[in-house]
DRENKEPA-119416 format. One record per residue (C-alpha): y, z, x. Coordinates in steps of 0.5 Angstrom, whole numbers, plus 500, padded with zeros to 3 digits. Example, Ala and Ser with C-alpha at 12.3 -4.5 7.8 and 13.67 -1.06 7.14 Angstrom:
// DRENKEPA-119416
491516525498514527
END
This chain:
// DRENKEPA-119416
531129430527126436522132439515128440514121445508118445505113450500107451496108458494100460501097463505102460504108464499104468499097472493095468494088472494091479489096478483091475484086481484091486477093483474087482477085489473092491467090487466084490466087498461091495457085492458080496451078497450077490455071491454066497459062497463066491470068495473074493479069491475065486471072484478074481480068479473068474475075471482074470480067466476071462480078461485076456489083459483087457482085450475080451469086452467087458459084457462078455467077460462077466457074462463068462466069468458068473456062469463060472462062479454060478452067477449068471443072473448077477452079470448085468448089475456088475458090468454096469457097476463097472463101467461106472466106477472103474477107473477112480483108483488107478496104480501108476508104476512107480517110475512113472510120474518121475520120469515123465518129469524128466521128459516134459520140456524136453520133448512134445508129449502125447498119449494114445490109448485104446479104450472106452472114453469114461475109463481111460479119462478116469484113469488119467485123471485119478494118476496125476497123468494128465497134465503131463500131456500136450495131447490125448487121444482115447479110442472110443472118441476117436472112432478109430483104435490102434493098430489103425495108423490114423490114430497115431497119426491124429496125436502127432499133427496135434503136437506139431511133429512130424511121424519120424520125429515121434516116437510111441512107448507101449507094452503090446508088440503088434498094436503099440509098437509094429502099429506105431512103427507101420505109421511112420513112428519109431516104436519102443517096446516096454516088456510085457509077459503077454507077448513076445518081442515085436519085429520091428523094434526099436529098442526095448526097456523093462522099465520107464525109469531107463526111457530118458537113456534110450530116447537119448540114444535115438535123438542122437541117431535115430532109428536103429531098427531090429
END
């Protein structure tokens, strides 16, 4: 039986993507006098080459991203900026918040993100998210990070269920779902241009809106693993 969902936050809950250029388009505004002749398209072009969808460190990426644009004395002062201040302008997918108002109450509801514990609270806290969620657990706090079973694991004993009643939503197919599923959870895959389909999966969705169907389908039956 079906009684607890859990989600990533990071192009899961959240439109990653959208809300890392909308601040490092804000960033640049604010520090466009440290980069004569940096356009605001260049500035962006330079951080993305450099993100790898969130997973290179953020000293590393800037300390690339200005030797690139011709900057490199600038990369301290920016990473700084941005470990300070990103996050307090999140972009929440548009199916979000709806549907997890149509979970809540049905089932136990945690979160289990990786990330510095400043960032992901303020992303959490600046969507409307948090009080959706019986449970949080962020990475950097927990002293461990998915794929690492312990933090599923932590997050499910919290909501009082057991591993095979729980089920994990993420867009990464080895540290969210195959994690998730190594755990003892089911895992959902929310598509992603990333990555390909993770093996095992069970079921996938392309967005939230379809989550409350297919969370149906496996309270009624359970896994069905491809």
């Amino acid at each position: 039986m079906l009684k607890a969902v859990l989600f990533d936050l990071d192009q899961t809950l959240l439109n990653r993507d959208a809300t890392f250029v909308s601040f490092m388009r804000i960033q640049h505004r604010r520090y466009a006098s440290l980069m004569p002749g940096v356009t605001e398209d260049d500035y962006v072009a330079a951080l993305r080459r450099f993100d790898l969808n969130g997973y290179t460190e953020k000293d590393e990426m800037f300390a690339k991203a200005c030797e690139l644009l011709g900057i490199p004395g600038e990369a301290g002062r920016l990473v700084e900026d941005f470990k300070s201040t990103y996050g307090s302008e999140p972009v929440v997918f548009a199916d979000s918040l709806a549907t997890l108002e149509k979970l809540r109450g049905r089932y136990r509801l945690g979160m289990v993100t990786n990330g510095r514990t400043y960032a992901q609270n303020q992303k959490i806290t600046h969507s409307g998210l948090r009080s959706y969620f019986e449970d949080i657990r962020v990475s950097e706090t927990e002293g461990v990070e998915k794929p690492d079973a312990r933090i599923f694991l932590r997050c499910v004993e919290a909501l009082g269920v057991e591993p095979a009643e729980a089920v994990y939503i993420g867009d990464h197919a080895e540290n969210d779902v195959v994690a998730a599923i190594s755990a003892g959870l089911m895992g959902v895959w929310k598509r992603s241009r990333h990555y390909a389909q993770p093996d095992p999966c069970d079921a996938t969705i392309e967005h939230l809106a379809e989550l409350p169907e297919v969370l149906e389908r496996l309270r009624a039956g359970g896994a069905n693993r491809v």
